[in-house]
N, C-alpha and C positions, 0 to 999 in steps of 0.2 A: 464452090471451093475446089471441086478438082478440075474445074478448068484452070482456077486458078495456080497449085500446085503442079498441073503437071505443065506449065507456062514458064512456073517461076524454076520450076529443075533443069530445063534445059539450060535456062538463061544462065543459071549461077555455073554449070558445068564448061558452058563458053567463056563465062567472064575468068572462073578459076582459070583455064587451061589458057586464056589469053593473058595473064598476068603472069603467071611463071614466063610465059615467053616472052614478054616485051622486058621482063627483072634480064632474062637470060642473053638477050640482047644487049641491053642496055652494057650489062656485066662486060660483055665480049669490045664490045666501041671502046671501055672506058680499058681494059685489059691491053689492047691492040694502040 
């Protein structure tokens, strides 16, 4: 379980911080 956990927190802290930024992207292409 805490392999597991501490597996699954980086992952979700990548995936969060990589979804703001492809929105924030995306925003600027479609802005531009």
């Amino acid at each position: 379980l805490s392999s597991r956990g501490k597996r699954k927190q980086p992952t979700g802290i990548e995936y969060m911080a990589a979804k703001p930024e492809r929105q924030e992207k995306k925003g600027d292409f479609c802005r531009r």
